[in-house]
C-alpha positions in Angstrom: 0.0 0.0 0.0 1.3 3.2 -1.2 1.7 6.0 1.1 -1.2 8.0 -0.3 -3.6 5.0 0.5 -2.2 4.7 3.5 -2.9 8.2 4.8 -6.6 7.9 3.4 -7.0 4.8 5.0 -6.3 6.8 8.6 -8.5 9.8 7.9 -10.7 7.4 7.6 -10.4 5.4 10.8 -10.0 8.6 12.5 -13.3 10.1 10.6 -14.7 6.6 12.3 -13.8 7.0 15.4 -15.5 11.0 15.8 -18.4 9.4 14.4 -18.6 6.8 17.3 -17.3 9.0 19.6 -20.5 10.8 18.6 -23.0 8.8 18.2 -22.0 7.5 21.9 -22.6 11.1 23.0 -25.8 11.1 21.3 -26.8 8.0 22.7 -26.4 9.1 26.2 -27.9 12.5 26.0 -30.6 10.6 24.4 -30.6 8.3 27.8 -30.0 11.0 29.8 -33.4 12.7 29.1 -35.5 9.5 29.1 -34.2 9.1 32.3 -35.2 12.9 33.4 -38.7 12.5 31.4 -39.3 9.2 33.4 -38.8 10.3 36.8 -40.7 13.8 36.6 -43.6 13.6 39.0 -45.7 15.6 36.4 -47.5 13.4 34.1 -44.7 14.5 30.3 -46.5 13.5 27.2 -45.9 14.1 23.6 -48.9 14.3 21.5 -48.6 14.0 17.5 -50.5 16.1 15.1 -53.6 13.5 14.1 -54.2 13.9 18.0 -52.5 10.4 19.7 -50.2 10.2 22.8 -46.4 9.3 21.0 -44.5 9.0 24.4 -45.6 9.3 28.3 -43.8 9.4 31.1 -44.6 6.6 34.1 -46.3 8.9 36.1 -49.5 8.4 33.7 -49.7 5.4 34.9 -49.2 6.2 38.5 -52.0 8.7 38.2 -54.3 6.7 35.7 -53.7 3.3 35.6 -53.0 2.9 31.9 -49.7 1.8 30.7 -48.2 3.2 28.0 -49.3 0.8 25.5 -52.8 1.6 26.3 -52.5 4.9 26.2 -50.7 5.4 23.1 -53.3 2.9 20.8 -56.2 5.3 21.1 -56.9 9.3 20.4 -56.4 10.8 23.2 -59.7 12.6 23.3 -60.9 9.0 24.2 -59.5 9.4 27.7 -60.9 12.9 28.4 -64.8 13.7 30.1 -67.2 14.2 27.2 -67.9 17.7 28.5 -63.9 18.4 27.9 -63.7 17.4 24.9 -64.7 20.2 22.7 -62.8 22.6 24.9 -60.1 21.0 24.6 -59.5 20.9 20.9 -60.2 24.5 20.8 -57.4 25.3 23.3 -55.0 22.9 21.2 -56.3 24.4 18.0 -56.0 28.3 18.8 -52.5 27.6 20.9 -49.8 29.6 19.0 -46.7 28.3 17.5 -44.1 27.8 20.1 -45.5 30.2 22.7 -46.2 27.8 26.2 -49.6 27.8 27.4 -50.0 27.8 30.7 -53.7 26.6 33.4 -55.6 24.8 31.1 -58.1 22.2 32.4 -60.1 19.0 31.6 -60.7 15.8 32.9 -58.7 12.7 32.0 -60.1 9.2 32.8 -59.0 6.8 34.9 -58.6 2.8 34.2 -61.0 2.5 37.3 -63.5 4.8 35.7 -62.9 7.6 37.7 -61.7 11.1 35.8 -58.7 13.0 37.7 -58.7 16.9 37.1 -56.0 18.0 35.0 -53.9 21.2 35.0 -51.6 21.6 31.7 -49.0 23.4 30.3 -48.4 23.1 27.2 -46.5 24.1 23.8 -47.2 23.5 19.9 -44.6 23.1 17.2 -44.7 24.1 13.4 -45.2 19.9 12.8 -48.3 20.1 15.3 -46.9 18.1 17.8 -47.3 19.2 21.2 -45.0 19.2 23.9 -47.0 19.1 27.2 -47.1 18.0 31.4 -50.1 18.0 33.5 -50.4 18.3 37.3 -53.7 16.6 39.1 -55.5 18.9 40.6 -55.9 18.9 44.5 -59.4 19.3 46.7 -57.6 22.4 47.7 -57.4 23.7 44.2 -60.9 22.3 42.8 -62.0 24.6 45.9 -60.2 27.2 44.5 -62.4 27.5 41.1 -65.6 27.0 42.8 -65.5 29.8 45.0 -67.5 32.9 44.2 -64.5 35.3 44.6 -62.0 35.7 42.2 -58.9 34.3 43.0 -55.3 34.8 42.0 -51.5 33.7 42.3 -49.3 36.2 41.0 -45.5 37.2 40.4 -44.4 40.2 42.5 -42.5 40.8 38.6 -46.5 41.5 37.8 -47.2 37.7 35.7 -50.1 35.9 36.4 -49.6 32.1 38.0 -53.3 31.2 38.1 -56.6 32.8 37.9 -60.0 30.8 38.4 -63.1 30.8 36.5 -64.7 33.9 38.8 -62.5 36.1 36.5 -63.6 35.2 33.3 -67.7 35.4 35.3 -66.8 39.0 36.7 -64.3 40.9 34.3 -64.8 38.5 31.4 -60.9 37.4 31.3 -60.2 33.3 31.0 -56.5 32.3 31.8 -55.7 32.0 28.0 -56.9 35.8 27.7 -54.7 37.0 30.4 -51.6 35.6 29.3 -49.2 38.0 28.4 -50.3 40.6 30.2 -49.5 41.8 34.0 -51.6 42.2 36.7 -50.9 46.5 36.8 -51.8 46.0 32.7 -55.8 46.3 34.0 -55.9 48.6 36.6 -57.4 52.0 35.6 -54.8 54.3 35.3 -56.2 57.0 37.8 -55.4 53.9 40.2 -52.2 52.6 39.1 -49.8 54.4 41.2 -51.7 53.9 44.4 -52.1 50.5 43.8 -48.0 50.2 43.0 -47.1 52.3 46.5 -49.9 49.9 48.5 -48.1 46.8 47.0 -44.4 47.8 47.9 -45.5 47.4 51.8 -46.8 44.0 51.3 -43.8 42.8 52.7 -43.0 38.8 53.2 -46.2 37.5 55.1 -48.0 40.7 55.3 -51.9 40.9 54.1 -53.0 44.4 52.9 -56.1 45.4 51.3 -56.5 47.9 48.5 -59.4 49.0 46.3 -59.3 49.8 42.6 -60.7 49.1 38.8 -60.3 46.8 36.9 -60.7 46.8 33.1 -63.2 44.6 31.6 -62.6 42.5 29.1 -65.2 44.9 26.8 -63.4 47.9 27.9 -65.2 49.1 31.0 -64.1 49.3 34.3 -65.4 47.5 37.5 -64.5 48.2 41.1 -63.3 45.5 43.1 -62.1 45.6 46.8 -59.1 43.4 47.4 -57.3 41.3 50.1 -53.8 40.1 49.2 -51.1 38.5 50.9 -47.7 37.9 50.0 -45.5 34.9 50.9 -41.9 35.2 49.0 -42.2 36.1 45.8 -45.7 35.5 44.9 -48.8 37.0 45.8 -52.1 35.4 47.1 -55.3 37.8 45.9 -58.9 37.6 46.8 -61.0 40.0 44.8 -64.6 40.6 45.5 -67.0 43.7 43.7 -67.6 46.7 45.4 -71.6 46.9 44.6 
């Protein structure tokens, strides 16, 4: 063998050995997030664009009963309540492209027959697959939507963490409406700054209340009378209307 041949023939070992070097690399990463995916305590699922679960994590069937394999032969509008269903596909259908949406709810079924509430996050790519976990909802936080006050978790930064169905009764706003916007986005603006200097002395653990107006979803303002409490960096509000 010539030495031209020769020095081919050890580019190309060496081009063969980056390669497996890697494809090892690839192989682990690729391990290295099943094994993340797997042992999430949220219920991770990847649904494909005709609407069927591709992959779920074990926690599915921890929470539902169904293995994998069941869950991944059938639509997965199958497994939600009947009354979720058409909400559902709207929420999936008007998502935007790679934007995360956030405290959407339905009801998924259980292999016993029983449904367990559902709290998603969720994101769509250009292909139409989505990307999504969901957290059971607790007594404590099915409470939390029937009440006839509207209730909030919110950033001290000014982004809303959860809203419940009150909001969308009273000022017309669902949690898909507010997102994007801040909680100081929909205060009148003859109430703005004494809102802002009420909220810098609701210190750690301190509950304050303030009164102000809020902007409708149709424009119009409506008073509501406030209790909020702060613990770290979020902020627990109770909003009732000032009638």
């Amino acid at each position: 063998m010539n030495e031209h041949n020769s020095n081919k023939l050890q580019d190309l070992q060496n081009g063969m050995v980056k390669i497996k070097s890697m494809i090892s690399k690839l192989n682990q990463k690729e391990s290295d997030l099943a094994n993340f995916f797997n042992i999430s305590p949220d219920l991770c699922s990847i649904v494909s664009s005709d609407g069927y679960y591709k992959i779920v994590n074990d926690a599915w069937t921890a929470v539902t009963g169904f293995t994998a394999d069941e869950m991944i032969e059938k639509p997965c509008i199958d497994f939600l309540h009947p009354d979720d269903v058409g909400k559902t596909l709207h929420n999936q259908a008007s998502q935007e492209l790679d934007t995360i949406q956030y405290n959407w709810i339905n009801r998924h079924v259980c292999k016993n027959g029983h449904y367990v509430t559902l709290s998603w996050a969720s994101i769509k790519k250009e292909d139409g697959t989505i990307c999504a976990s969901a957290r059971p909802l607790n007594n404590y936080e099915i409470m939390f939507d029937l009440s006839e006050d509207m209730l909030v978790t919110s950033h001290v930064d000014g982004n809303f963490i959860f809203l419940n169905k009150k909001w969308e009764k009273y000022i017309g706003y669902t949690s898909t409406d507010i997102k994007g916007l801040k909680w100081y986005d929909l205060i009148h603006p003859d109430d703005l700054n004494d809102t802002l200097n009420v909220i810098k002395y609701l210190d750690v653990n301190s509950t304050l209340k303030i009164c102000n107006r809020y902007r409708h979803k149709l424009g119009h303002y409506v008073d509501l009378i406030w209790n909020s409490k702060r613990i770290d960096d979020v902020i627990y509000s109770c909003a009732k209307l000032d009638e």
